[in-house]
C-alpha positions as CSV (number, residue, x, y, z in Angstrom):
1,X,-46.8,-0.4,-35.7
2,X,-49.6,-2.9,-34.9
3,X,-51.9,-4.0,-37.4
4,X,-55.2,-5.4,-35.6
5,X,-57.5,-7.8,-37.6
6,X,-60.3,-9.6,-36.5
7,X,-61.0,-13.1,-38.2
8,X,-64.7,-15.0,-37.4
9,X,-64.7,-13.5,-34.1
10,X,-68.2,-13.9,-32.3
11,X,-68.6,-11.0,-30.2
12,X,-69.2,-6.9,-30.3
13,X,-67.9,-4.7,-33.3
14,X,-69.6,-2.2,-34.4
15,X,-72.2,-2.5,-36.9
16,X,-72.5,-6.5,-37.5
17,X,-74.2,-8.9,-40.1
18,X,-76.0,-11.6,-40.0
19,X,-73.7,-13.9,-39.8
20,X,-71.5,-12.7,-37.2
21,X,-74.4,-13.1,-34.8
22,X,-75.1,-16.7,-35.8
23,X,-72.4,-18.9,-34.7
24,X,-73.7,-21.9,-37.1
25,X,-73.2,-19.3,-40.0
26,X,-69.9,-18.0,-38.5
27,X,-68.2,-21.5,-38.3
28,X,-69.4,-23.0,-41.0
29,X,-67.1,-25.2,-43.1
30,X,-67.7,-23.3,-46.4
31,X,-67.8,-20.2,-45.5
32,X,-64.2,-20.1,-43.2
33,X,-62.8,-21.8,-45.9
34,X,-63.7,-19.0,-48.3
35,X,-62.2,-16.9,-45.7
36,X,-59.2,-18.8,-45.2
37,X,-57.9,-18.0,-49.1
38,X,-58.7,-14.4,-48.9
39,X,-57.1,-13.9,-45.8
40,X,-53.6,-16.0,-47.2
41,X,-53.7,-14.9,-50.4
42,X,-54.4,-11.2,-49.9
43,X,-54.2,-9.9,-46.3
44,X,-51.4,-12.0,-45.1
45,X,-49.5,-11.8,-48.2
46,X,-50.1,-8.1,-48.1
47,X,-48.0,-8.1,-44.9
48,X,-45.4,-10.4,-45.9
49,X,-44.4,-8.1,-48.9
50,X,-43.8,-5.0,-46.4
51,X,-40.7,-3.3,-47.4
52,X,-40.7,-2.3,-43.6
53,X,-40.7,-5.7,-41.6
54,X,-40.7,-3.8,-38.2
55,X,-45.0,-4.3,-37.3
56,X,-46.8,-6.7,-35.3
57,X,-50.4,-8.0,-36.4
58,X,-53.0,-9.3,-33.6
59,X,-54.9,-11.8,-35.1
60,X,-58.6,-11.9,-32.9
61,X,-60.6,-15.0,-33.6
62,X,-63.2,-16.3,-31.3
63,X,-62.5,-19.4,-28.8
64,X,-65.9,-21.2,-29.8
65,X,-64.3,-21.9,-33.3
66,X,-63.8,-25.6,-34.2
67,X,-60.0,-26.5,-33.4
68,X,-59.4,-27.5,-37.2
69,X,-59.7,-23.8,-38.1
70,X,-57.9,-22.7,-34.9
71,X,-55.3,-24.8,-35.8
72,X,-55.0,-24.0,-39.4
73,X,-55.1,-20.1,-38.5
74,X,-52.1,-20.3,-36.3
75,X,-50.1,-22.5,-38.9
76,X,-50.8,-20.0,-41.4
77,X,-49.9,-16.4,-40.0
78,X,-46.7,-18.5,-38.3
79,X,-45.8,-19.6,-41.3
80,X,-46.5,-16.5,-43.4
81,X,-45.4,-13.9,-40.4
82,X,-43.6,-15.8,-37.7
83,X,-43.2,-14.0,-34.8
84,X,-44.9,-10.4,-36.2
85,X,-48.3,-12.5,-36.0
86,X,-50.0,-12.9,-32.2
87,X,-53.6,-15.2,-33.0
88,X,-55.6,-14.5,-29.6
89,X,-58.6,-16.5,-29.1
90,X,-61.5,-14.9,-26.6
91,X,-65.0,-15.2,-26.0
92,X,-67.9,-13.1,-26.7
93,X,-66.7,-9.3,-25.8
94,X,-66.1,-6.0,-27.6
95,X,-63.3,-7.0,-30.1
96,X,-61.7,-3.0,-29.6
97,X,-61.5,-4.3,-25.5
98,X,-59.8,-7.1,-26.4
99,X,-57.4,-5.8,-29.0
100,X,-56.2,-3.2,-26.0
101,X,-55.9,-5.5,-23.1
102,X,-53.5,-7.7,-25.6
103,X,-51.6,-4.6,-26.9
104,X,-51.1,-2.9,-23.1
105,X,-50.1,-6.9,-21.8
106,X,-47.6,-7.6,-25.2
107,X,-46.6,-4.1,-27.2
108,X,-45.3,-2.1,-24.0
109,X,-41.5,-1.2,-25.1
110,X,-42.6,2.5,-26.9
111,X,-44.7,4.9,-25.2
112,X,-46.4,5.8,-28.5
113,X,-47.9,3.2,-30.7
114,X,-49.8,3.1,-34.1
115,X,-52.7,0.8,-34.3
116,X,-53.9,0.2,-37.6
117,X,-57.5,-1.7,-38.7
118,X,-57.2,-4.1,-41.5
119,X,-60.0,-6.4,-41.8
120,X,-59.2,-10.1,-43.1
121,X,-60.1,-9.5,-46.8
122,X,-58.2,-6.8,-47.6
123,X,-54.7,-5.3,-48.2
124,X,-52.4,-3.0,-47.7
125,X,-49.2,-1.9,-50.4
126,X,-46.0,-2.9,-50.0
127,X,-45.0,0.1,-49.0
128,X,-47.5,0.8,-45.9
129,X,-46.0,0.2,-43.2
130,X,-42.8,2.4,-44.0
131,X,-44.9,5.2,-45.4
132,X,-47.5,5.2,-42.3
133,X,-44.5,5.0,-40.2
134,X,-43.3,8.6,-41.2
135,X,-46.4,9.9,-41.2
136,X,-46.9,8.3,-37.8
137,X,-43.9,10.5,-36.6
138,X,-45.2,13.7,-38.0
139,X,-48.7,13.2,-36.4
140,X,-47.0,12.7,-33.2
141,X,-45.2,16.1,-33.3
142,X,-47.9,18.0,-35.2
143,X,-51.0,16.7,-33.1
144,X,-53.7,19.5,-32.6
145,X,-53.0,21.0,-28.7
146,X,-54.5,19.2,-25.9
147,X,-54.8,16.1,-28.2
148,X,-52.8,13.2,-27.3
149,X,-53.5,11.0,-30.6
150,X,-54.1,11.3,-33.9
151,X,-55.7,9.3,-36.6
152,X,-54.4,9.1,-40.2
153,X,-56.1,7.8,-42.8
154,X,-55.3,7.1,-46.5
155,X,-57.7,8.1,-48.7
156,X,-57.2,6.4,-52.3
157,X,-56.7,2.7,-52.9
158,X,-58.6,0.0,-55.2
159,X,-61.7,-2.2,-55.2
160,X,-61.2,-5.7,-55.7
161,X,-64.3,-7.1,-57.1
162,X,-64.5,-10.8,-57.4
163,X,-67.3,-12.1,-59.8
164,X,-68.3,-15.2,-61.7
165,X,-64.4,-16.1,-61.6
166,X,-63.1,-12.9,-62.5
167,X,-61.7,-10.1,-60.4
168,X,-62.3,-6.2,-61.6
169,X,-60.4,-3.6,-60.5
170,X,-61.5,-0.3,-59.8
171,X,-60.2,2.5,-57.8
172,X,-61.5,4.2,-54.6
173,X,-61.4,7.1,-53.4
174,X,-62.3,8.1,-49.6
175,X,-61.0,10.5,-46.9
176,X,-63.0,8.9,-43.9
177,X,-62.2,4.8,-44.8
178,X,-61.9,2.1,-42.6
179,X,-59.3,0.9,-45.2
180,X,-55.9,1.1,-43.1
181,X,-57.2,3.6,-40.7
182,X,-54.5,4.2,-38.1
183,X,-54.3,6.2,-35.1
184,X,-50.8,7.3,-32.8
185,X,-51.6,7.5,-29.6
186,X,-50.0,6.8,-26.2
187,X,-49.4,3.1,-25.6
188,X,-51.4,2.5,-22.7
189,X,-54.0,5.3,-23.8
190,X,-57.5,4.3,-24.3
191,X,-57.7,5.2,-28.0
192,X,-58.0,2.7,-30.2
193,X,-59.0,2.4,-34.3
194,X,-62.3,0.2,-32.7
195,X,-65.6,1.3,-31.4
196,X,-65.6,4.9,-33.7
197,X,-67.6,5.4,-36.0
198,X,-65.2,6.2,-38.8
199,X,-67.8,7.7,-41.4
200,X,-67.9,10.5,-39.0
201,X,-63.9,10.3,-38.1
202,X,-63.1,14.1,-39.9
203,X,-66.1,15.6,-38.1
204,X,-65.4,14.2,-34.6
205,X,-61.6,13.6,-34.1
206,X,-58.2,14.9,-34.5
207,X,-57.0,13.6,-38.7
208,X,-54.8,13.4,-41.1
209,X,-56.1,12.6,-44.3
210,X,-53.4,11.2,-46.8
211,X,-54.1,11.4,-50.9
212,X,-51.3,9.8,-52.9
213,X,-51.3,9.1,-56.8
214,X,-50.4,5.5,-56.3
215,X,-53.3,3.5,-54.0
216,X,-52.5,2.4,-50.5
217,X,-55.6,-0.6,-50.1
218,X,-57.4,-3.0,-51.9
219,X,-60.6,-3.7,-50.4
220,X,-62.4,-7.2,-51.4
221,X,-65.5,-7.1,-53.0
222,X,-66.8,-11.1,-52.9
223,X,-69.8,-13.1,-51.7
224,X,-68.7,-13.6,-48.4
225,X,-68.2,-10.3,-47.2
226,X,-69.2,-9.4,-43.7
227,X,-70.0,-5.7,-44.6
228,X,-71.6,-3.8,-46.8
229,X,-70.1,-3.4,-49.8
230,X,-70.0,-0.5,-52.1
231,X,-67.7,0.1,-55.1
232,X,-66.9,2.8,-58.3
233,X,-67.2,2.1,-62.0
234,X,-64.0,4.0,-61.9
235,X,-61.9,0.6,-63.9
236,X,-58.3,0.6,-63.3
237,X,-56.6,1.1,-67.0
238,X,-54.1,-1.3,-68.6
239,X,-51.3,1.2,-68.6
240,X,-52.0,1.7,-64.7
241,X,-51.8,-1.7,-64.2
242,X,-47.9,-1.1,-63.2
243,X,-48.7,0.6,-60.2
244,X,-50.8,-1.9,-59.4
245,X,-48.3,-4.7,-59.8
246,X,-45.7,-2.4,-57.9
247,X,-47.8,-1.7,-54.5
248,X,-49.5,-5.2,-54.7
249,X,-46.9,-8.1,-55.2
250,X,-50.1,-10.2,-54.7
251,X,-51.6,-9.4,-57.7
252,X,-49.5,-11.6,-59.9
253,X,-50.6,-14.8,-58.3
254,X,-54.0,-13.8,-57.7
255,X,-54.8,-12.8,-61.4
256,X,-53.8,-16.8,-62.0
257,X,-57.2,-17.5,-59.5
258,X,-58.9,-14.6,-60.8
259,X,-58.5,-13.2,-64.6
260,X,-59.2,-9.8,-65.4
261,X,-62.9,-9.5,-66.4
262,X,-62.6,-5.7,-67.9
263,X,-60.8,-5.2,-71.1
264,X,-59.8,-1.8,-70.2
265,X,-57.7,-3.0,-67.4
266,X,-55.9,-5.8,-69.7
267,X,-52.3,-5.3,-70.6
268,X,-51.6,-5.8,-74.2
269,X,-48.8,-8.8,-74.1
270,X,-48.4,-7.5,-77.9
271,X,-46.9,-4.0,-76.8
């Protein structure tokens, strides 16, 4: 189980906004510090609340960014993940190339590994990893014939949408999302979760498309993003808000940065 991010990394992946092709925009002091919190307080944590501790994450940043940030980077993912977290530094290149040369130099004990994308904003539920795992298994024996991989992709989760110091919650719903999309496939195979289009992944490659009651993602809705955004008016109730709570561990501190803006997703402390 590999979890691949990338994290202000100047190169090629896929489609790209303005900022990532302007180093002076990339590295800039604000804006990597902006990305700093999200990435502690919701992608990292994500991981360090995994009921299944058996993943590794590759952290890809770029080797032009200023040492301070390097530096704080590393300390961070050591100190949230130890030895699960691998920071790589590289130069201008396809990020999906460099994710594979690491994993075919580093993961090479199992034959068959599961590469999943989550982008350095985002999270995944406490229970992820050990759900993805058995559905990991199952692709591997049920994988159409002639196919040697298999992408799996969870299609409900929740928007995160942080706004004039508040943070709504809304739920999302997609088969094709780039949200935790994983794929099994043979170690040193070419196939990757990079360089695919994954709007088109159900017309074009072998899937598994999970729906669950309880969500599997939150994906970050903020100034800062580095993709387009799009989000439902679908609010998250107050009597869902256990769920919440129970596949996001995160939530509790980050509702003390962020109060709920929407009444309907406030739980009544009277009750």
């Amino acid at each position: 189980m590999i979890y691949e991010m990338r994290y202000s990394y100047f190169g090629q992946s896929g489609w790209r906004s303005k900022t990532s092709t302007d180093k002076a925009l990339l590295f800039d002091d604000a804006r990597l510090d902006g990305r700093h919190y999200f990435l502690e307080k919701i992608a990292l944590r994500s991981l360090a609340d995994q009921t299944d501790g058996d993943f590794g994450l590759i952290v890809l940043s770029s080797e032009d960014m200023p040492q301070k940030h390097k530096d704080r980077l590393q300390q961070v993912c050591g100190d949230m993940l130890g030895e699960h977290a691998h920071v790589i530094f590289r130069g201008p290149d396809s990020a999906g190339a460099c994710f594979q040369r690491y994993r075919k130099q580093t993961f090479t004990k199992d034959p068959f590994t599961c590469q999943i994308v989550l982008d350095d904003d985002d999270a995944v539920s406490a229970d992820f990893t050990e759900k993805l795992r058995t559905e990991a298994m199952a692709a591997k024996r049920l994988r159409p014939e002639r196919e040697d991989y298999c992408f799996i992709s969870h299609a409900r989760g929740i928007s995160a949408v942080f706004r004039d110091g508040k943070m709504s919650l809304r739920h999302r719903i997609n088969a094709a999302t780039n949200l935790g999309l994983a794929v099994v496939a043979p170690t040193m195979s070419r196939r990757q979760p990079f360089g695919i289009a994954h709007k088109k992944i159900l017309e074009r490659r072998p899937v598994r498309v999970i729906y669950t009651r309880a969500p599997n993602y939150i994906r970050a809705v903020h100034d800062s993003n580095d993709s387009r955004a799009q989000f439902s008016d679908d609010l998250v109730q107050a009597d869902q808000m256990p769920t919440m709570h129970t596949a996001f561990p995160l939530l509790k501190d980050l509702m003390k940065d962020w109060p709920i803006a929407d009444e309907e997703t406030k739980v009544d402390k009277a009750a």
